[in-house]
C-alpha positions as CSV (number, residue, x, y, z in Angstrom):
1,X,0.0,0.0,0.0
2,X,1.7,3.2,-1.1
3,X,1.5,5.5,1.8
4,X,-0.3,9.3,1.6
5,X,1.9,12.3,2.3
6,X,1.4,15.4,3.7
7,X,4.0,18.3,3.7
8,X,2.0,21.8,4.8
9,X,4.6,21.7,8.0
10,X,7.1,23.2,9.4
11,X,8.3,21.1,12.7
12,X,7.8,17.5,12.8
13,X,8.2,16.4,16.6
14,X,8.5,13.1,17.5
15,X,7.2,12.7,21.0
16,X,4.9,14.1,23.2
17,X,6.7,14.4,26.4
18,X,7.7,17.7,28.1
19,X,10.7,17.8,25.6
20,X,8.2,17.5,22.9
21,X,5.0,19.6,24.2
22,X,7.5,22.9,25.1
23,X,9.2,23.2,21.7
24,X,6.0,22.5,20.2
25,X,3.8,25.1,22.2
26,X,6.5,27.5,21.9
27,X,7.2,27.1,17.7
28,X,3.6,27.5,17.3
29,X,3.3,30.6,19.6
30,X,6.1,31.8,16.9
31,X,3.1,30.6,13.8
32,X,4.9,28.1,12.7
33,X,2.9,24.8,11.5
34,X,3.8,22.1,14.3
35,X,2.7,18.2,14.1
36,X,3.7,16.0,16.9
37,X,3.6,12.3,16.7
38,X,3.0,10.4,20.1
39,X,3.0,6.7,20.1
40,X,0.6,6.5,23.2
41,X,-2.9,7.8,24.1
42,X,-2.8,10.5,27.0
43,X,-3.3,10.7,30.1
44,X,-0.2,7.7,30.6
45,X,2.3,6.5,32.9
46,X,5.4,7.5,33.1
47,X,8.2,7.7,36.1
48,X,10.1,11.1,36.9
49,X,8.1,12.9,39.2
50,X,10.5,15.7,41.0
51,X,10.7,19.0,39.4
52,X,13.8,20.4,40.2
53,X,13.4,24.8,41.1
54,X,15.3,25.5,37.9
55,X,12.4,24.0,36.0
56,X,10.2,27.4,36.7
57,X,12.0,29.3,33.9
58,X,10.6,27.0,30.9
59,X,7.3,26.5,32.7
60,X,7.0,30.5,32.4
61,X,8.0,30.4,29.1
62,X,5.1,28.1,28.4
63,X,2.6,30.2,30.6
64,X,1.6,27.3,33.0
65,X,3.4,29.3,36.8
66,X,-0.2,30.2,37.8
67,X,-1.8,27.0,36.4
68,X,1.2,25.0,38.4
69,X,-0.1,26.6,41.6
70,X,-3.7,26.3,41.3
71,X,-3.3,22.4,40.9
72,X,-3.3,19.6,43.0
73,X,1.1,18.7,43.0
74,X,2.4,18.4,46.0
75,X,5.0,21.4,46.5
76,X,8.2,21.1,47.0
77,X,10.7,23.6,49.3
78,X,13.5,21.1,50.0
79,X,15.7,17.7,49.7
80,X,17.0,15.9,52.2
81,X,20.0,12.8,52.0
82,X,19.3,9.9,55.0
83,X,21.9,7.5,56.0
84,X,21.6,3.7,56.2
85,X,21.3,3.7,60.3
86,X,18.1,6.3,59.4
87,X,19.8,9.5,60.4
88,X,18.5,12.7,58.3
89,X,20.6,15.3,57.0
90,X,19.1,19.0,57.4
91,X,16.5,20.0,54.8
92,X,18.2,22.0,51.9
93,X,16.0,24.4,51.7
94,X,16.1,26.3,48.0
95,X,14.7,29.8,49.5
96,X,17.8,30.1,51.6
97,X,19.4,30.9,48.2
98,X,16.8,31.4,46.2
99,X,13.5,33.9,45.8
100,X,11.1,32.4,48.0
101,X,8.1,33.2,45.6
102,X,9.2,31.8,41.9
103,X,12.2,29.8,42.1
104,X,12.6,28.3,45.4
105,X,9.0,26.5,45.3
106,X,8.6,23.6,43.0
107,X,6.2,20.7,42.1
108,X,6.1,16.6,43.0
109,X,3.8,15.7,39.8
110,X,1.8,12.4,38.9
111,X,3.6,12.6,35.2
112,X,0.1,11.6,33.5
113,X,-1.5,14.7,34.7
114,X,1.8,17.0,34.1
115,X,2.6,15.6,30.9
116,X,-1.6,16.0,30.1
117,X,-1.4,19.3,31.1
118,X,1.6,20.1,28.6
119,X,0.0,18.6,25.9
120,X,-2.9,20.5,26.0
121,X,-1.2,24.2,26.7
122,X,0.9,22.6,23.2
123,X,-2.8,22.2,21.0
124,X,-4.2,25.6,23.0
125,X,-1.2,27.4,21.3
126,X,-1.9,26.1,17.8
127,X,0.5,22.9,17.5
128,X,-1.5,19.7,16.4
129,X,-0.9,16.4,18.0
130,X,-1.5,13.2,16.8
131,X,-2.0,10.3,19.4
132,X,-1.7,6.9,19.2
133,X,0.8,6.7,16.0
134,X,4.0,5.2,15.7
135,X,7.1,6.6,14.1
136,X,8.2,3.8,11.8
137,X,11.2,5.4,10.3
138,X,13.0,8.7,9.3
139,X,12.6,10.3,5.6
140,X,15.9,11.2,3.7
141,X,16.5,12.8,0.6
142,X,19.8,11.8,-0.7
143,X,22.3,14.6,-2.3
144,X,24.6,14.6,-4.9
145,X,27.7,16.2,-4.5
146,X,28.1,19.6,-6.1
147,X,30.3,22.7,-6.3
148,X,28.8,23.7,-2.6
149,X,28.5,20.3,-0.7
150,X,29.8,16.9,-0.5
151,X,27.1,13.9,-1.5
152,X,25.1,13.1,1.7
153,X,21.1,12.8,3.1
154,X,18.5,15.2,4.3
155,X,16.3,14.2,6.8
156,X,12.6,15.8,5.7
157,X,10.4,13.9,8.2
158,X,9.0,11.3,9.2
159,X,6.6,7.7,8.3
160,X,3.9,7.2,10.9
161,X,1.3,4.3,11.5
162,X,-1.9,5.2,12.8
163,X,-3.8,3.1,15.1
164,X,-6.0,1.5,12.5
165,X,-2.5,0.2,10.2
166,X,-2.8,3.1,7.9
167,X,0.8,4.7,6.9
168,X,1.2,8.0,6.6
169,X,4.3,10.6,5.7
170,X,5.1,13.8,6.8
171,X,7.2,16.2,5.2
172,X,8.6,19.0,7.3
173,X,12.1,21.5,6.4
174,X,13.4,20.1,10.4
175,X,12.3,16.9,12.5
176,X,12.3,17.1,16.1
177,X,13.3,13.6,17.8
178,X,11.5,14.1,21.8
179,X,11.2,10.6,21.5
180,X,12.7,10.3,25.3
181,X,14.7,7.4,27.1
182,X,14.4,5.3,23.9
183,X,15.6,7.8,21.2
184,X,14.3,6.7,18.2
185,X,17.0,8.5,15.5
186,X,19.8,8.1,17.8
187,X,19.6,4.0,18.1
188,X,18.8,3.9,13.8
189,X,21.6,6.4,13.3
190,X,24.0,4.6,15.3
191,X,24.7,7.9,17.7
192,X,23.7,6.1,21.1
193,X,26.6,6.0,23.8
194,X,26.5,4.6,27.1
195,X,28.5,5.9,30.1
196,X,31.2,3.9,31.5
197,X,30.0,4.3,35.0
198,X,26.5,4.9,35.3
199,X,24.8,1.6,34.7
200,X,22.3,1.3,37.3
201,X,18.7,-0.6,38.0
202,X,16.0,0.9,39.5
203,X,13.1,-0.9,41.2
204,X,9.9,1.1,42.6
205,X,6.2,1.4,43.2
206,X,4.0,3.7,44.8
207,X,2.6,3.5,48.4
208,X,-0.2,4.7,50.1
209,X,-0.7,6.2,54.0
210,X,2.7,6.6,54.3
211,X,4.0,8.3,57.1
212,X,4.3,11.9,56.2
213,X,6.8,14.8,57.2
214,X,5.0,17.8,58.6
215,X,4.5,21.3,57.6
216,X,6.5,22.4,54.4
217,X,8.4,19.3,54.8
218,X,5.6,17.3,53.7
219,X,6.5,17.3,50.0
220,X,10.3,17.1,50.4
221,X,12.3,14.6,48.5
222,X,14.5,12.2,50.2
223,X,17.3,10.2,49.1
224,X,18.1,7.6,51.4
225,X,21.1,5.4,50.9
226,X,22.0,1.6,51.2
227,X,25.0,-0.6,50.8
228,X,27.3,-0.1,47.8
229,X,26.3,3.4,47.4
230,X,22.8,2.6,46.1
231,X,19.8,4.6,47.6
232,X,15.9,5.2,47.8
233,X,14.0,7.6,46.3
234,X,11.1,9.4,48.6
235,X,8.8,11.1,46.3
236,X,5.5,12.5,48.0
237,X,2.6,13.1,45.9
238,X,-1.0,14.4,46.2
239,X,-3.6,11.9,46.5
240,X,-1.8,10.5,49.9
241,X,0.6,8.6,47.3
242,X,4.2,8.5,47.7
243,X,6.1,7.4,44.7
244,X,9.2,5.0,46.2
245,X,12.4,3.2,44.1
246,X,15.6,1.6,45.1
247,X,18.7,2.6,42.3
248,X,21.7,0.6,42.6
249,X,23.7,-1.8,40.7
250,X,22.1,-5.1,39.2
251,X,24.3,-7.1,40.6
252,X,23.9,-6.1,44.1
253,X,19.9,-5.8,44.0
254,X,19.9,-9.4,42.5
255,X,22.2,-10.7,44.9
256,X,21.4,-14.1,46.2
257,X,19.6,-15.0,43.2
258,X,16.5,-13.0,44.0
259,X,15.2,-11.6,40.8
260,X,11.4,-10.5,41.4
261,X,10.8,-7.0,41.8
262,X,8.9,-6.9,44.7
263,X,10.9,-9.2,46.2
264,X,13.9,-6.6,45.5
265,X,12.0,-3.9,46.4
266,X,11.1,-5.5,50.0
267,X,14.4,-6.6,51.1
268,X,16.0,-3.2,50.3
269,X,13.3,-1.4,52.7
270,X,15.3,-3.2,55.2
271,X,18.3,-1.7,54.6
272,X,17.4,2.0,55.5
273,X,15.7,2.3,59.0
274,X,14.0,5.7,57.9
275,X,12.7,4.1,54.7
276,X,11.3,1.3,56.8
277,X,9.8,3.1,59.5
278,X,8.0,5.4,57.2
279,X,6.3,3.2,55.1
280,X,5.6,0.8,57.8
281,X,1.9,2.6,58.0
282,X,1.2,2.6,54.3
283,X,0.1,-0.5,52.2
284,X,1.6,-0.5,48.6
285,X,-1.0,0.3,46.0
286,X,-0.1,-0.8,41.9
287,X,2.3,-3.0,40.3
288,X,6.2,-3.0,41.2
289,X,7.9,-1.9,37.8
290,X,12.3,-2.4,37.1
291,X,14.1,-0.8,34.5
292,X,17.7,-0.1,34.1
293,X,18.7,3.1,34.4
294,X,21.6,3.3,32.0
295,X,22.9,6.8,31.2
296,X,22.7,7.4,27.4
297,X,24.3,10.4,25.1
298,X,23.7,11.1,21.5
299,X,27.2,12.0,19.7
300,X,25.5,14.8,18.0
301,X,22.7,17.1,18.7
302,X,21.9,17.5,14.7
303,X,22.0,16.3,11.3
304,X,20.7,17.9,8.6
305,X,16.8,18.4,9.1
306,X,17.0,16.4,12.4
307,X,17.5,17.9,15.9
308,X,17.3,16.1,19.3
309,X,16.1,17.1,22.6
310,X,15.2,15.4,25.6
311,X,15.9,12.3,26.7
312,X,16.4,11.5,23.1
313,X,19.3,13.6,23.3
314,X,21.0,12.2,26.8
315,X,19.3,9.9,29.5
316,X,21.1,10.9,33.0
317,X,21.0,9.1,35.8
318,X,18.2,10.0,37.8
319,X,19.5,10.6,41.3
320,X,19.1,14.2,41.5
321,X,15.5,15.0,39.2
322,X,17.7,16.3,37.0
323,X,15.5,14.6,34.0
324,X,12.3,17.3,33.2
325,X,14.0,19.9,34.1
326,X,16.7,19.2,30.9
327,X,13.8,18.0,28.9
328,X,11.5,21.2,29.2
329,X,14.9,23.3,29.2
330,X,16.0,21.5,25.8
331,X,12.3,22.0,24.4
332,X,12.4,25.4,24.6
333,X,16.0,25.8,23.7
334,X,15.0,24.2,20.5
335,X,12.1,25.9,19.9
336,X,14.3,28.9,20.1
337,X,16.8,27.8,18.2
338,X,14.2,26.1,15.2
339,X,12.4,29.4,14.9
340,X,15.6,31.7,14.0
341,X,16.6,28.4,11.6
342,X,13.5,28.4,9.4
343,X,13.0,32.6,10.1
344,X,16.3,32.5,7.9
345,X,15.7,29.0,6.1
346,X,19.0,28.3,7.1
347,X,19.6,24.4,8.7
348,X,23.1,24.0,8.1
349,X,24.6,22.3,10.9
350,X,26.4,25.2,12.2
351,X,23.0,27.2,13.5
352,X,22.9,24.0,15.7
353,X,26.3,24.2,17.3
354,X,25.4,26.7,20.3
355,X,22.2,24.9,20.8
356,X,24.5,21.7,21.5
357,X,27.3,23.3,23.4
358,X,24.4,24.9,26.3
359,X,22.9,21.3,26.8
360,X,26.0,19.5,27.1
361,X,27.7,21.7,29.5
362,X,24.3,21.5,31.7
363,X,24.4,17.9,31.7
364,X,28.5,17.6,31.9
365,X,28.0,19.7,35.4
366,X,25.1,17.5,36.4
367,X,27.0,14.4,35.5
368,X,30.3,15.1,37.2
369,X,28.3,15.6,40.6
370,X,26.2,12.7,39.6
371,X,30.0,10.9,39.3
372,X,31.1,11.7,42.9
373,X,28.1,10.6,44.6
374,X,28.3,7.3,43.7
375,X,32.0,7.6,45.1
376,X,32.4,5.6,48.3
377,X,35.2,8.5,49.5
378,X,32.7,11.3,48.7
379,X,30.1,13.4,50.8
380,X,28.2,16.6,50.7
381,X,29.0,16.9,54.3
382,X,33.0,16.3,53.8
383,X,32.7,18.7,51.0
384,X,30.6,21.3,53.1
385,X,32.2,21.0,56.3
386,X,36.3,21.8,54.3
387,X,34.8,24.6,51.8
388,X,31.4,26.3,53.8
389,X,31.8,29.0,50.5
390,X,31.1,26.2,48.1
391,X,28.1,25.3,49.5
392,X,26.1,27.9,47.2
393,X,27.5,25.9,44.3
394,X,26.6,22.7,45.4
395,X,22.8,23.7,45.7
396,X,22.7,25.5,42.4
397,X,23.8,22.1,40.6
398,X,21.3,20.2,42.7
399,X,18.6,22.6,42.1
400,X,19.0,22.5,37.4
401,X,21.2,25.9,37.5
402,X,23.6,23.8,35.6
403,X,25.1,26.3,32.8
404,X,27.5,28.1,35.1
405,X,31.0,28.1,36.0
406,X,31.5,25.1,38.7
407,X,35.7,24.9,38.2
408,X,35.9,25.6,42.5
409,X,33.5,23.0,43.2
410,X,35.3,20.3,41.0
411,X,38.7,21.2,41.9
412,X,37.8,20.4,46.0
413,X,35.6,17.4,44.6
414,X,38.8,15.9,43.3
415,X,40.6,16.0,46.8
416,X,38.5,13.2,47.4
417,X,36.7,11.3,44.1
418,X,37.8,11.3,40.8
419,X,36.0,14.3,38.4
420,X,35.3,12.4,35.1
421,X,36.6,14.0,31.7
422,X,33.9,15.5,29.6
423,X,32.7,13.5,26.7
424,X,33.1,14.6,23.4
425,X,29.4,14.6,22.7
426,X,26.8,16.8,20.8
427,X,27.6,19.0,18.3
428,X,26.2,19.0,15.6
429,X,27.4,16.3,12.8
430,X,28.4,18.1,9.0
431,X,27.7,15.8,6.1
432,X,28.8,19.1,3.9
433,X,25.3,19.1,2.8
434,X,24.5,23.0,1.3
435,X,21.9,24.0,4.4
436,X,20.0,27.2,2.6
437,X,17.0,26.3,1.4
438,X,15.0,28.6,-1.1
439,X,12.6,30.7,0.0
């Protein structure tokens, strides 16, 4: 069956996560014709459920501060890191650095209603969104060489199946990829690189009547450690749920030959007294779910007619909720970047290259801290209690204000855990294909 085409576009995006949903409200708030492809029907699942305070500068962007605070999400002032033995590190409270009334507040979400809530502010604002179809492969256009640009491909969208079979193509001058942890053009295009460290499991589920911390407290996240530098998340969410994983290496959460989930998940709540004390009055509610956690880059950000954001683009290591907060930061930093691209029908690879440089030295900051926590010889506390004055830095990293200059803190980190190098990942990739297209 020859499939139909459509090509009155401007942006295909592939993905209708918060990556996704902010470039696409965003690029149609510009008038640009936006189509986004989402493989599942909303509201869904979906884990990563701490907003990080650096998160409220895309949320303005996208106009949704007041409807954040009207809604149900539990709000967060505050994390705090609990040993083994169940002994609590003071609350690091984000108003103690930053403005109590925008910044220093943010959100514990149930993802189906966040990620609902994005995708409807994105059709509000113009974009269309098509549910329930699949992204079965990329479109190129292949180029000759000629007196301006080596031979090489174009990507000009994308081939969709709808839920009743049919196939579909859309044409589009760029293609999105906000196709998250699974990264649809990185895997086909052979970009995908893992980390040579961060290769962890998680294990989780959600529990309800769960003892609860008072007053602003109440929605403060916790990560509370076990054995082998592996730790709980503590999550609180509206609803009286709590939202409650164990990240650590396989082999250690398999140990002994256990291998069911729940069976994980209820051995490791007896390795941290303050994780077992405080769900010892809730009952867990839902299935148990596993999933490795594998920290995944993209060598480059962009090919000709095909940009990456998201998770698509790099999958950290969850530990610090760094993960919508670099999603909803790349979606708008490609929306950005998108609109002065087609405003100038320019796609070269070069207009890409800034774009590129700002993400990876967010997540290179984030990933180097990431690095010496899982380092038995490091602590905030040792770090703290030898350099007080870096304790500012130290917070900003933890709280998404990543693309700064964080040389001090790295230099004392080293005194006690290796700082790893940065990765040559994310520019753009030149095929020497001519990038002007005619108006």
């Amino acid at each position: 069956m020859k499939p139909s085409s459509e090509s009155d576009l401007d942006v295909v995006i592939i993905g209708a996560g918060p990556a996704g949903c902010a470039a696409a409200a965003l690029l149609a708030e510009y008038g640009h014709r936006v189509l986004v492809i989402e493989r599942e029907k909303f509201p869904r699942y979906h884990i990563g459920e701490s907003l990080l305070p650096f998160t409220f500068q895309p949320l303005q962007r996208l106009g949704l501060i007041e409807r954040m605070r009207k809604s149900v999400f539990m709000k967060k002032y505050s994390v705090q890191f609990v040993s083994p033995t169940g002994k609590a590190s003071q609350p690091f409270y984000f108003f103690n650095r930053y403005d109590r009334d925008t910044i220093a507040q943010t959100w514990q979400v149930l993802r189906s209603e966040f990620d609902q809530m994005l995708m409807e502010n994105a059709r509000a604002k113009g974009a269309t969104v098509l549910e329930e179809t699949t992204v079965t492969a990329l479109l190129k256009e292949e180029f000759p060489a000629d007196g301006r640009a080596a031979p090489g491909s174009r990507v000009v969208g994308v081939r969709v199946q709808g839920r009743t079979g049919g196939i579909t193509e859309f044409r589009a001058p760029l293609t999105i990829d906000c196709s998250g942890k699974e990264s649809f053009a990185a895997v086909r295009e052979g970009w995908r690189m893992g980390d040579p460290y961060l290769n962890k499991v998680a294990v989780w589920t959600y529990y309800q009547g769960a003892r609860r911390d008072p007053g602003l407290d109440e929605g403060m996240t916790t990560v509370a450690f076990v054995p082998e530098k592996g730790w709980f998340w503590w999550i609180p969410l509206h609803n009286d749920l709590v939202s409650v994983g164990v990240v650590a290496e396989g082999k250690y959460l398999s140990r002994d030959g256990v291998k069911s989930p729940e069976a994980i998940f209820q051995r490791e709540i007896g390795q941290n007294l303050w994780v077992k004390e405080h769900l010892v009055e809730g009952r867990p509610v839902g299935p148990y779910y596993i999933t490795s956690e594998y920290t995944q880059h993209s060598r480059y950000c962009y090919t000709d007619g095909l940009l990456l954001a998201g998770d698509a683009f790099c999958f950290l290591d969850p530990v610090f909720s760094s993960g919508v907060m670099l999603a909803l930061k790349s979606g708008v930093l490609a929306a950005d970047t998108v609109h002065e691209a087609l405003a100038a029908r320019d796609y070269s690879p070069a207009r890409f290259a800034e774009y590129g440089r700002q993400l990876r030295e967010g997540i290179e900051n984030m990933r180097k801290l990431v690095y010496a926590f899982y380092n038995p010889n490091f602590s905030f506390r040792t770090i703290t209690d030898k350099y007080p004055e870096l304790a500012g830095l130290i917070t900003d990293c933890l709280s998404g204000d990543v693309n700064k200059d964080f040389d001090a803190l790295w230099k004392a980190i080293e005194e006690f855990a290796p700082v790893p190098e940065t990765l040559p990942y994310g520019a753009p990739l030149d095929q020497g294909v001519a990038g002007f297209q005619p108006a």
